[in-house]
RODO-2510 file (C-alpha; in nm, 4 decimals, decimal comma):
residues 497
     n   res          X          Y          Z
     1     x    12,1264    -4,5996     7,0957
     2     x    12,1430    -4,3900     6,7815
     3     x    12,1602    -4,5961     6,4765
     4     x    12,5064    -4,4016     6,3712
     5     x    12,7633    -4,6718     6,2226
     6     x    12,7302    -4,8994     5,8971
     7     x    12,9897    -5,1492     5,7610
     8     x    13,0785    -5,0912     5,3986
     9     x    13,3845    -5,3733     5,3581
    10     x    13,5601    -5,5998     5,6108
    11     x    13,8531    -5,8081     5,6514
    12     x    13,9500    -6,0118     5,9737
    13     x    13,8320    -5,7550     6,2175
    14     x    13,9065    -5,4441     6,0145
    15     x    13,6389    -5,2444     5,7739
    16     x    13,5691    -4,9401     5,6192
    17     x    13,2530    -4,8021     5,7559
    18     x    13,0635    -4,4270     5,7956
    19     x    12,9738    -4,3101     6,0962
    20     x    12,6996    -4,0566     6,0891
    21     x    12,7476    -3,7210     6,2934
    22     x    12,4132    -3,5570     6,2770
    23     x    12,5143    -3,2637     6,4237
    24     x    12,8163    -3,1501     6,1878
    25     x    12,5558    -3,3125     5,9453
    26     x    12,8649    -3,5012     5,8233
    27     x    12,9447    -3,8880     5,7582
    28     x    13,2980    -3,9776     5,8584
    29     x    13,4678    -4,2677     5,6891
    30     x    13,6484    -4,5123     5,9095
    31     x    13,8840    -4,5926     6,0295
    32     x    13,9745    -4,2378     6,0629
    33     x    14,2647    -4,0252     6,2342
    34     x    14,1374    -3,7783     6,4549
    35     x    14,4346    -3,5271     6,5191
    36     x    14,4275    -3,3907     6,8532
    37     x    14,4211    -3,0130     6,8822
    38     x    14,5475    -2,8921     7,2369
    39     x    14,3039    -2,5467     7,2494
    40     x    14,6251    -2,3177     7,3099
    41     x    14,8959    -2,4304     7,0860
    42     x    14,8438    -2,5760     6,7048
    43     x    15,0978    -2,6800     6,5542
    44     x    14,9137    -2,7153     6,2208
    45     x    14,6139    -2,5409     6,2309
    46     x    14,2567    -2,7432     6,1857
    47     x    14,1542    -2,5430     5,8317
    48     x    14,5057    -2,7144     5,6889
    49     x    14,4314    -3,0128     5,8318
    50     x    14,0875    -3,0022     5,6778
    51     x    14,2176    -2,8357     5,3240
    52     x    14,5196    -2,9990     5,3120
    53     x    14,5554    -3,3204     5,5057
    54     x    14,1785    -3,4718     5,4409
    55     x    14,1031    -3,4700     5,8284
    56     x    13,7166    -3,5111     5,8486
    57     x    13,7065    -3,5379     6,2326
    58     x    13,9521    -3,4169     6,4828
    59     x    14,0042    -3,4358     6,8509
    60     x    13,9928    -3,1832     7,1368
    61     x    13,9691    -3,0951     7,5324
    62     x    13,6492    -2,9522     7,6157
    63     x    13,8096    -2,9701     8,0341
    64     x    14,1070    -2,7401     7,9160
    65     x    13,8599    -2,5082     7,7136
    66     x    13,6101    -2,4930     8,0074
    67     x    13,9007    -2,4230     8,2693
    68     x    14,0606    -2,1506     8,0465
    69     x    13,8706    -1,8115     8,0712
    70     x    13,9683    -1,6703     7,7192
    71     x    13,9078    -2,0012     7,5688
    72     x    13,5408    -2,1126     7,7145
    73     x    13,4001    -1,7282     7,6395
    74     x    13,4761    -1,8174     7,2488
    75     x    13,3368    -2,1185     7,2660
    76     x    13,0236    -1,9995     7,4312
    77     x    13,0369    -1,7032     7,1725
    78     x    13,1276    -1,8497     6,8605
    79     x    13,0879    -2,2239     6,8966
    80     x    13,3510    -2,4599     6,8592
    81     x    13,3509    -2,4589     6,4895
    82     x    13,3940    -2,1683     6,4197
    83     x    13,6700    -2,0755     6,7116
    84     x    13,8502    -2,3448     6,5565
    85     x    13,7943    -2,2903     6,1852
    86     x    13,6542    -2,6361     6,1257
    87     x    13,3853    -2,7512     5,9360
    88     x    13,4111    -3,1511     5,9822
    89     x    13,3376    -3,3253     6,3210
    90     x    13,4272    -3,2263     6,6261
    91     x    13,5162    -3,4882     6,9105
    92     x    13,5673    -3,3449     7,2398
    93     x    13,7413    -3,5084     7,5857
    94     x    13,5978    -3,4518     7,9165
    95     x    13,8906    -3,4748     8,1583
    96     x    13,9293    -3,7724     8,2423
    97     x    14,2477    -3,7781     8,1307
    98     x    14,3326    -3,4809     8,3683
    99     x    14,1696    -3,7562     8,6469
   100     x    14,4244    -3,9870     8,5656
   101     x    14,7205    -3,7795     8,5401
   102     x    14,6097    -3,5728     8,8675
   103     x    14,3461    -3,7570     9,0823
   104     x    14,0885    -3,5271     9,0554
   105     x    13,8890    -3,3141     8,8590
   106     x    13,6287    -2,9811     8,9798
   107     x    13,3816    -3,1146     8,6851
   108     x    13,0598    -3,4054     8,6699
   109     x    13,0017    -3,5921     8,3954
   110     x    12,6299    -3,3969     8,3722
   111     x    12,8167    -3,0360     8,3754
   112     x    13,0874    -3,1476     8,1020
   113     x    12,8235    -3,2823     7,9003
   114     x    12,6022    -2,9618     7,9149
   115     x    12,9222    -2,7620     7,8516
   116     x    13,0292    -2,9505     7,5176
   117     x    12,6599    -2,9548     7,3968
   118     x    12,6888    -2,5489     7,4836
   119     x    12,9868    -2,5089     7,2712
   120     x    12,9092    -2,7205     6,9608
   121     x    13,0474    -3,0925     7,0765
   122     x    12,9641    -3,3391     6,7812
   123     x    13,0652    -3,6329     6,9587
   124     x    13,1435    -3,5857     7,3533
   125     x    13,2582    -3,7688     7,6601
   126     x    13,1480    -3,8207     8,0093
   127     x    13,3897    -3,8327     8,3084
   128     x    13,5275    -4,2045     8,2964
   129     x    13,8044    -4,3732     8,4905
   130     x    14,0672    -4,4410     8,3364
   131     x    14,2267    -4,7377     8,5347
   132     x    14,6058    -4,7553     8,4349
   133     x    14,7575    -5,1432     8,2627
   134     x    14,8246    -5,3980     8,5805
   135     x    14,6082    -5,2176     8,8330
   136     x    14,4700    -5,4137     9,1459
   137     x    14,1591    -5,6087     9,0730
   138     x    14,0038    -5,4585     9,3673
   139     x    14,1309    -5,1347     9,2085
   140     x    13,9603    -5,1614     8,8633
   141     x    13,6092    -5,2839     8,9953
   142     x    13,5653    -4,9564     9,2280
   143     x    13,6795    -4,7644     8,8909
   144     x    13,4016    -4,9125     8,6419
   145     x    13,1797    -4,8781     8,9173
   146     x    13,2437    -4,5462     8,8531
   147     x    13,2623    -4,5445     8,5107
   148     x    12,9438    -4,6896     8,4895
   149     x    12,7262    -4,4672     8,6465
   150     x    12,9079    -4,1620     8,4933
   151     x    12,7720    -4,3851     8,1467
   152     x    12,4140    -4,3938     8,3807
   153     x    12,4410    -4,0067     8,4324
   154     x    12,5308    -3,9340     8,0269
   155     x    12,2190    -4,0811     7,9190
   156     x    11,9962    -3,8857     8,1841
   157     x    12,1193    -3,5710     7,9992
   158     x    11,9793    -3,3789     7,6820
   159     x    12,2417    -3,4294     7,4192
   160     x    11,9999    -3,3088     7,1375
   161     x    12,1519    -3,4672     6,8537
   162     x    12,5050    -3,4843     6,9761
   163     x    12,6742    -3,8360     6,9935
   164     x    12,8447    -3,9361     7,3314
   165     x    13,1190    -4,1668     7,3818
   166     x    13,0866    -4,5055     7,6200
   167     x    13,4612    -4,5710     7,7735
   168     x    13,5630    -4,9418     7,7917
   169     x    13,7903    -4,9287     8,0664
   170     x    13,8921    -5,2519     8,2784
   171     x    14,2991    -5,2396     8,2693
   172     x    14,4377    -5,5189     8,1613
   173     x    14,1523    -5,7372     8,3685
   174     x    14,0565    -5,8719     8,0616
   175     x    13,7636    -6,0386     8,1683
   176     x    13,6390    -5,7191     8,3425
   177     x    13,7251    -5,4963     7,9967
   178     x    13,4621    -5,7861     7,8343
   179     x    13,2186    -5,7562     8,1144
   180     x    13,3060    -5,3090     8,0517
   181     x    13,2130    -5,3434     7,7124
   182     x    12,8892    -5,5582     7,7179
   183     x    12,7660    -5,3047     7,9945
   184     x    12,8401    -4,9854     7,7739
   185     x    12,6823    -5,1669     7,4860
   186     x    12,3824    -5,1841     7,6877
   187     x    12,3283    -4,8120     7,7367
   188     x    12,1478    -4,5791     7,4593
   189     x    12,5132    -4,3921     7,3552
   190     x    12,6987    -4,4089     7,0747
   191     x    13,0600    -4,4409     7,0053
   192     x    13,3085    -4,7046     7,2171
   193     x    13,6541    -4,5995     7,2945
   194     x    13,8843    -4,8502     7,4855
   195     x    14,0621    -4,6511     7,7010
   196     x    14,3883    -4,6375     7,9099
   197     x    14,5787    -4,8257     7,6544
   198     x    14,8494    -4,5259     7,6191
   199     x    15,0949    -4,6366     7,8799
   200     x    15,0751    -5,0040     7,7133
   201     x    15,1790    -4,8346     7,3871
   202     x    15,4453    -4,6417     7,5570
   203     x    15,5735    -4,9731     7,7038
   204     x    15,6070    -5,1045     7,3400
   205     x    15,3191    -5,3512     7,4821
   206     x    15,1398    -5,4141     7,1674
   207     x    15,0580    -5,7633     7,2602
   208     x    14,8319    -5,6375     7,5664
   209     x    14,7044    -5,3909     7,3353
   210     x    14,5340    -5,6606     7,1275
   211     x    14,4299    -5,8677     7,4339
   212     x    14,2527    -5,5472     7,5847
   213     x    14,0814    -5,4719     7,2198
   214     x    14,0237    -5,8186     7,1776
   215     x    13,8227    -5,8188     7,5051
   216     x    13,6002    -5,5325     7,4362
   217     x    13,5622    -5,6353     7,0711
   218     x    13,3868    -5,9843     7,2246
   219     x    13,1601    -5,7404     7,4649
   220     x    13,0635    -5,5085     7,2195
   221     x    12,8228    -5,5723     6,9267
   222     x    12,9331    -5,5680     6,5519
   223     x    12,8099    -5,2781     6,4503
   224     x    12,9172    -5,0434     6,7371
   225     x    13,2054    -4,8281     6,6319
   226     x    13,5142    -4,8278     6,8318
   227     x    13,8358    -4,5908     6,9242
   228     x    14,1219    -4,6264     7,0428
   229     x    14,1844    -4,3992     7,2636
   230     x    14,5364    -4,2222     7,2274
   231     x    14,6731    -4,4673     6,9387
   232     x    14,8520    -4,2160     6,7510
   233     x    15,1544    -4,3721     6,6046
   234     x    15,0987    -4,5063     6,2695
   235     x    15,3683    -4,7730     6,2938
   236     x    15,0442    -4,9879     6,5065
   237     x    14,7142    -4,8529     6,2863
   238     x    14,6810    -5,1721     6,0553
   239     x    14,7781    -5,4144     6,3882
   240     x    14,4436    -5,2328     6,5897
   241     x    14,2974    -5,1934     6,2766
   242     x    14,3033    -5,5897     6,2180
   243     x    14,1467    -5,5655     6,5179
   244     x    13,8431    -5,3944     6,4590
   245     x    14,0161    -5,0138     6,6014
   246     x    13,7812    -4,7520     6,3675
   247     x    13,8720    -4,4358     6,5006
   248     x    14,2459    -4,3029     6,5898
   249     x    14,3359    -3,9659     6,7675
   250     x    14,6609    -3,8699     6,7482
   251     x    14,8858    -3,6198     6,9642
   252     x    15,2200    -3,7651     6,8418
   253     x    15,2154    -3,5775     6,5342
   254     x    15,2885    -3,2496     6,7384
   255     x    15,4718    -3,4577     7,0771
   256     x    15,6956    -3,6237     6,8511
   257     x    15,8028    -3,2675     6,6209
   258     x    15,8442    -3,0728     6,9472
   259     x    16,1163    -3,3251     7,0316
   260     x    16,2431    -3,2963     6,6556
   261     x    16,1158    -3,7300     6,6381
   262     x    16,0644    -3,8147     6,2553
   263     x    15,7730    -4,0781     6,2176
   264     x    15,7569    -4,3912     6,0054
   265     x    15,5470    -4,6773     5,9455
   266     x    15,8749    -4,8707     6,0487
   267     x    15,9127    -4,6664     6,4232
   268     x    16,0798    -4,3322     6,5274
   269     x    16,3628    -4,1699     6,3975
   270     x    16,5409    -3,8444     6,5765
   271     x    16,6512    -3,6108     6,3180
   272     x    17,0215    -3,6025     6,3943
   273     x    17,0132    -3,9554     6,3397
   274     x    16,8875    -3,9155     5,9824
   275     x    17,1218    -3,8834     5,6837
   276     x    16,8577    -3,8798     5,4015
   277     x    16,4435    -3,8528     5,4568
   278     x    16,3202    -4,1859     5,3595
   279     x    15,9587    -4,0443     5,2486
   280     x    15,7809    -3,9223     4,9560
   281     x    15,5527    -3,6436     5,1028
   282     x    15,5763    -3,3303     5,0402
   283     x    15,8011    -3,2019     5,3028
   284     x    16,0341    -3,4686     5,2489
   285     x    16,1126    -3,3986     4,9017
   286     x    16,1380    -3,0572     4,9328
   287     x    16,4031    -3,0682     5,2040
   288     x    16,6933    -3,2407     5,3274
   289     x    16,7601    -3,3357     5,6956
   290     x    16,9986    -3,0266     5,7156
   291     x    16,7336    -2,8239     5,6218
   292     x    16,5428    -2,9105     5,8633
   293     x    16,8178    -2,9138     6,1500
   294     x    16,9056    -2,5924     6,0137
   295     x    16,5356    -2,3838     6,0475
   296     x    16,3952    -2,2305     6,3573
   297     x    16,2928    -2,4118     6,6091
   298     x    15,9090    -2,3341     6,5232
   299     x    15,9596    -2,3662     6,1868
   300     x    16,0840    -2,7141     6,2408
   301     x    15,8435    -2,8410     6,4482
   302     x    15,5443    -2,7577     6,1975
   303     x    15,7607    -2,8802     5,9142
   304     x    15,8491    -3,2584     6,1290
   305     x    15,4780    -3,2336     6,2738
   306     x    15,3388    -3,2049     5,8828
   307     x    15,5773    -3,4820     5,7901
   308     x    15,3802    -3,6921     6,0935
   309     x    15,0817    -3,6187     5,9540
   310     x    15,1220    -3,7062     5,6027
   311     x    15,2427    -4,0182     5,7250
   312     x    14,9658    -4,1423     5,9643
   313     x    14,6960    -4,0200     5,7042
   314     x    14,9276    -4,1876     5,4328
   315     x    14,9007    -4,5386     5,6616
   316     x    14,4860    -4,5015     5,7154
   317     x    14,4697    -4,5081     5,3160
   318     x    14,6746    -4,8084     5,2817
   319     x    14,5042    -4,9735     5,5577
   320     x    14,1570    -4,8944     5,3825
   321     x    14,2944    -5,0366     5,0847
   322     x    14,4319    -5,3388     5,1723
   323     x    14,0863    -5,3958     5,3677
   324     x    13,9243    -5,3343     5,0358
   325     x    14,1441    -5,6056     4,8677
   326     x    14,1499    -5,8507     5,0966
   327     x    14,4870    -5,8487     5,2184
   328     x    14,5093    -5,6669     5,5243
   329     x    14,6614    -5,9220     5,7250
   330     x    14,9944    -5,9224     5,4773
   331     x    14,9758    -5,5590     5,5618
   332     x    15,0085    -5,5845     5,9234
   333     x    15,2578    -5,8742     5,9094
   334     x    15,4588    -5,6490     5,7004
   335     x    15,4668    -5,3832     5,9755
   336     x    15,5106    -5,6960     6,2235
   337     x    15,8805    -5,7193     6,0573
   338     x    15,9405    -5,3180     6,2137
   339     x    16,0055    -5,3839     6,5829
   340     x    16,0128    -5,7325     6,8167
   341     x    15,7010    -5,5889     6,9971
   342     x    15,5161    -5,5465     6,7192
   343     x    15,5673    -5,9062     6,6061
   344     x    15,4621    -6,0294     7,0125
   345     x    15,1107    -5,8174     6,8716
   346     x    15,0722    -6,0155     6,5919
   347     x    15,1559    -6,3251     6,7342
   348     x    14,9152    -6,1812     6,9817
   349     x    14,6619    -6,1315     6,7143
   350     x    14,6665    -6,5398     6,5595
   351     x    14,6280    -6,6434     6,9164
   352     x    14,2878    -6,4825     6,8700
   353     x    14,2580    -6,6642     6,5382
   354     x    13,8992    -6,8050     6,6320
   355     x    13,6929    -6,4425     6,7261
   356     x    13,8809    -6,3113     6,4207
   357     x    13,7179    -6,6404     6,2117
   358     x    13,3727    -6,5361     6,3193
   359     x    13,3945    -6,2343     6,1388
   360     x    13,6511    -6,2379     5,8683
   361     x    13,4777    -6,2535     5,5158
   362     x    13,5372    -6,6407     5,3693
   363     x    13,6178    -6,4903     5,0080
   364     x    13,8374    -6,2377     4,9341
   365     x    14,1496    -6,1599     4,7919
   366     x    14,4763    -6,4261     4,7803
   367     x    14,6582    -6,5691     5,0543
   368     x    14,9644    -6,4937     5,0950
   369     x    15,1847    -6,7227     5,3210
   370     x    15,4333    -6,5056     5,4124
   371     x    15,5889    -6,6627     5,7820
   372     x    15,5394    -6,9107     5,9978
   373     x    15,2580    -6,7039     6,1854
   374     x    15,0799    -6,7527     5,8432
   375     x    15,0083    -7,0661     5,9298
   376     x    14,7927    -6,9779     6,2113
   377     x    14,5545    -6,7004     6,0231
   378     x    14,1975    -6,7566     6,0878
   379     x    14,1419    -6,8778     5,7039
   380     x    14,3551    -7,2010     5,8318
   381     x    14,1392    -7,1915     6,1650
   382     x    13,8253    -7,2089     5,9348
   383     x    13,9581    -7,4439     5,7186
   384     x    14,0699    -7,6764     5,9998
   385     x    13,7055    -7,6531     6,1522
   386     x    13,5367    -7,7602     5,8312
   387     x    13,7613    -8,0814     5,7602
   388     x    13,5316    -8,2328     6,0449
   389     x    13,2589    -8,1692     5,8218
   390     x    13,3707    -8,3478     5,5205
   391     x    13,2928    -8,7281     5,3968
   392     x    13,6441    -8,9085     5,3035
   393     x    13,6116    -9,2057     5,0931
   394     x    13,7280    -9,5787     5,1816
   395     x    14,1020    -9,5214     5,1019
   396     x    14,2140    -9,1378     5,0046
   397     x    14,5526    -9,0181     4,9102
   398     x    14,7035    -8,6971     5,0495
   399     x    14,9501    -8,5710     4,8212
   400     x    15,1196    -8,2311     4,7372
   401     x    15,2480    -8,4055     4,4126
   402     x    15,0160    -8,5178     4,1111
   403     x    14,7215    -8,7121     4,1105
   404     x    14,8030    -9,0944     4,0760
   405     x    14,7407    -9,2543     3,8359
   406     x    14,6108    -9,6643     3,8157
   407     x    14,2251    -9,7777     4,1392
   408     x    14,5007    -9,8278     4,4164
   409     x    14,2346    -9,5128     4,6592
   410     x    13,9086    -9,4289     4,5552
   411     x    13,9935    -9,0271     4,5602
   412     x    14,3114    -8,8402     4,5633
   413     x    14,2834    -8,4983     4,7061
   414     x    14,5520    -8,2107     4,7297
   415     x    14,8194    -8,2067     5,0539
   416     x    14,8770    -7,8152     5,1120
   417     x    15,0162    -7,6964     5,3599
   418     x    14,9267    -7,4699     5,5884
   419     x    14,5655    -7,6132     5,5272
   420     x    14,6362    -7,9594     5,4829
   421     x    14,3842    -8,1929     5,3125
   422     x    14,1820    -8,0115     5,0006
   423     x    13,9355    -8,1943     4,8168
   424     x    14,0643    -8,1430     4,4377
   425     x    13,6849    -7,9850     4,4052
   426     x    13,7808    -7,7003     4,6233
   427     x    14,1324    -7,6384     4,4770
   428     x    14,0640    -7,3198     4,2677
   429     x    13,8405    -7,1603     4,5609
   430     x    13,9955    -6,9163     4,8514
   431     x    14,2016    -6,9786     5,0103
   432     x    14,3565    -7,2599     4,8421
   433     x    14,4581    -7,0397     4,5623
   434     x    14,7433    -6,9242     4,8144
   435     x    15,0740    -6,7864     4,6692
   436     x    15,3204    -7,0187     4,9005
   437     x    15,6952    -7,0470     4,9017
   438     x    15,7747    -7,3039     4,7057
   439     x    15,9715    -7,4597     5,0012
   440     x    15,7264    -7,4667     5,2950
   441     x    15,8270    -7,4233     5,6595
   442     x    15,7930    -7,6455     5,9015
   443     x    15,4972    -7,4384     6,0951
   444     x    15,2779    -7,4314     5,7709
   445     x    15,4052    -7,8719     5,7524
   446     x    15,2437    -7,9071     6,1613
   447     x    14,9391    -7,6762     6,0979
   448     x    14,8652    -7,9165     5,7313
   449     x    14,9233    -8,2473     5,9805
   450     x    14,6898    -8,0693     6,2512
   451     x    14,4443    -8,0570     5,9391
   452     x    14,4980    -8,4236     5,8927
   453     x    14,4578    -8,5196     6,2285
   454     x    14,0930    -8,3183     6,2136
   455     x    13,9882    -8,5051     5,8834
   456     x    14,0672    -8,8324     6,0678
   457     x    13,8805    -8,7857     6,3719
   458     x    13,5264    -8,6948     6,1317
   459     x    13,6060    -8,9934     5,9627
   460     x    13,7509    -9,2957     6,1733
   461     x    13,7120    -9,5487     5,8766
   462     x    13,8808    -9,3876     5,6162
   463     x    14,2724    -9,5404     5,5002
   464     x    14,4837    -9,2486     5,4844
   465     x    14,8132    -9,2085     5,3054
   466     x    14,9840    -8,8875     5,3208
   467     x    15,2373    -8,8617     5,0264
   468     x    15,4602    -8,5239     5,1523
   469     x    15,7563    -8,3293     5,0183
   470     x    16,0102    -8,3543     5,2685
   471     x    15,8464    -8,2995     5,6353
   472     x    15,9847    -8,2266     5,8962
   473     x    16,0403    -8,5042     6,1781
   474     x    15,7941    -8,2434     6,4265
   475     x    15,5089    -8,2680     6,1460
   476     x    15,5415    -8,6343     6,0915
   477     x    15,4812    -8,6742     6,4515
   478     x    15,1351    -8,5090     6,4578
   479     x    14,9794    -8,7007     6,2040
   480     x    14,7579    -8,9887     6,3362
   481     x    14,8641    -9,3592     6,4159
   482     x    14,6499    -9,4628     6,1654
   483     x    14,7701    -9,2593     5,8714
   484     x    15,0474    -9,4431     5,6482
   485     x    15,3664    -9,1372     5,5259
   486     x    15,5194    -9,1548     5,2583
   487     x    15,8044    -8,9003     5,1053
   488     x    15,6881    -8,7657     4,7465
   489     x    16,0499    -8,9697     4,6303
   490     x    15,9475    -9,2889     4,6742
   491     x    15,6268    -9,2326     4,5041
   492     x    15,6297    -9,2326     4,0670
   493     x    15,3322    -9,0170     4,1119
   494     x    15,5325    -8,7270     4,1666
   495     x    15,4902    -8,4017     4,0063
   496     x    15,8649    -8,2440     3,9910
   497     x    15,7412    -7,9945     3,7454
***
């Protein structure tokens, strides 16, 4: 195992890291899109999307190149690099992706990997199995026996200073994708792609998406770098991102502009259907969507396939920046608004609240509560787990108005909800500096009663009055027996201001 991947900033699952290629000599920032370059068409060629695009790392088929007389004879000759004119790093496929599609394949994981070390690989891949979503259980455990000992035949050969992949397959058996990923973690190789997640995406099946990268997250350790295999649209990035995704390759760029499909953060649009181009990149402010319905059909396709690619790079920057501020959870509930199945993923996501708690960094940027699945985010998780640390006095008000005034309870501390109790000492510290609507929902009113409840089981002894603004009936009802309410109204303590 090749010390290759170091964590520069985190949030939730997400982070900016570098992952050192020794042999293109090169340090790739993640996460990272990887186009994918079919050897015998190119839409965009790889020196634009080096000059132009800021593409450090793309994605190609060593199986079609080694099948493909013409094609293998440069490779041999000139080396990968320089058949492709492309100084960043190179990752290369192996075919298993051929195995899946056609059953079989005339290659071993021992010859691919010889061949992509012949023809300049930086990072390659051995022959895995890619079991397809909802495959028999019987099914999947032949295939990662498989899988695993074409792993067991990568590290028996001489990669020099190439990096090879480790496939997390498993389907959607999730506890088998865990059990996947601790065994690949075991070997001496270097990257971690989860694989056979493309038909999910196809399906719109986001939420399995994040139970299958949730799995091999909890197999794999924290400092292995992971792909996602085939997660090209940018509409999901900051969703797998928030999941701990660091590497992207992308085909839909070039799919999607051969079919004359417009990407967005927000979904796919087909060009007839557009009336004006709802983007700021280059192509799209220097035509119109007759212009583009009216050009050839090849020049269309590399004009809708650069538009793709300025907006999938365009999403990896935001993503790295709101990872860098804190707030990259606001960014993926934002694109959770874009399409029903992309909310099921983040609603997905919370239910993994805990394993995103373990990791997410306790200070950072605001809080923004921005829906009721706010009120699940693993800073409320945390929060909840440390009320059954804290010492209440004798008698303590709850209140989301003022402090009271006159020795009726020994402390007052602050009512907020989605975290419910705060000690007054903490009230300036994150999260509790949240920006919240100033009328809560009733999600944010249960979780703050939930925290209630937690405070009351550390501390058994302790009078509690909650003083609230309006609850709803369903939060009353999951605050304690013991625990007096009473409406902010009836209170003069309260702070109308």
């Amino acid at each position: 195992m090749r010390d290759c991947f170091e964590t520069r900033h985190s949030d939730v699952l997400g982070r900016i890291g570098e992952l050192t290629v020794p042999r293109a000599d090169q340090t790739v920032e993640t996460p990272a899109l990887l186009p994918v370059i079919n050897p015998n068409i190119r839409t965009v060629s790889p020196a634009r999307l080096e000059a132009e695009f800021g593409a450090d790392a793309l994605i190609t088929n060593a199986y079609i190149i080694r099948g493909t007389d013409d094609l293998r004879e440069r490779a041999l000759d000139e080396g990968l690099h320089e058949m492709l004119g492309f100084s960043g790093a190179i990752v290369t496929d192996s075919g298993s992706f051929q195995l899946a599609e056609y059953g079989d394949i005339d290659v071993t994981t021992r010859e691919i990997l010889s061949f992509q070390r012949e023809i300049g690989s930086d990072v390659a891949t051995p022959v895995d199995v890619p079991t397809p979503p909802d495959a028999a259980r019987e099914q999947t455990e032949a295939d990662l026996a498989t899988t695993e000992q074409a792993l067991a035949d990568a590290e028996a050969v001489d990669t020099g200073e190439m990096l090879v992949n480790a496939p997390v397959q498993g389907s959607t058996h999730l506890d088998l994708r865990e059990a996947a990923a601790r065994h690949a973690d075991a070997t001496d190789l270097d990257v971690f792609p989860v694989g056979a997640v493309v038909p999910l995406m196809n399906d719109y099946r986001y939420a399995d998406v994040v139970d299958v990268l949730a799995a091999a997250k909890r197999g794999l350790g924290a400092d292995r770098p992971v792909h996602l295999f085939g997660a090209g649209h940018p509409m999901m990035f900051a969703l797998a991102a928030a999941m701990g995704a660091d590497l992207f390759d992308s085909a839909a760029y070039a799919i999607y502009a051969r079919d004359d499909r417009y990407l967005t953060v927000r979904g796919t649009r087909h060009l007839d259907d557009l009336t004006y181009l709802p983007c700021e990149c280059p192509i799209c402010t220097s035509h119109t969507p007759a212009d583009l319905r009216g050009a050839a059909a090849d020049e269309r396709e590399r004009l809708l396939a650069e538009h793709n690619l300025h907006v999938s790079f365009g999403e990896l920057r935001r993503i790295k920046a709101a990872i860098r501020e804190g707030n990259l959870l606001e960014l993926v509930e934002t694109r959770s608004r874009a399409h029903p199945a992309m909310l099921d993923g983040y609603r997905a996501l919370l239910d993994h609240a805990a394993q995103l708690e373990r990791h997410d960094p306790t200070s950072k940027g605001t809080f923004f509560y921005c829906s009721a699945e706010s009120a699940r985010r693993p800073e409320v998780v945390r929060h909840h787990d440390r009320l059954g640390r804290l010492d209440a006095p004798a008698t303590l008000l709850l209140t989301e108005g003022s402090s009271p005034s006159g020795d009726r309870f020994d402390a007052a501390w602050r009512l907020l909800p989605p975290f419910g109790p705060v000690p007054r000492a903490l009230s300036e510290t994150y999260p509790f500096t949240a920006e919240l609507p100033d009328r809560t929902d009733r999600p944010a009113q249960e979780a703050a009663a939930r925290g209630v409840d937690r405070l009351v089981d550390a501390n058994p002894d302790t009078d509690v009055t909650v003083a609230h603004d309006d609850w709803a009936a369903s939060a009353l009802d999951r605050l304690p027996a013991s625990v007096r309410a009473e409406p902010l109204g009836a209170r003069p303590d309260r702070d109308d201001a």
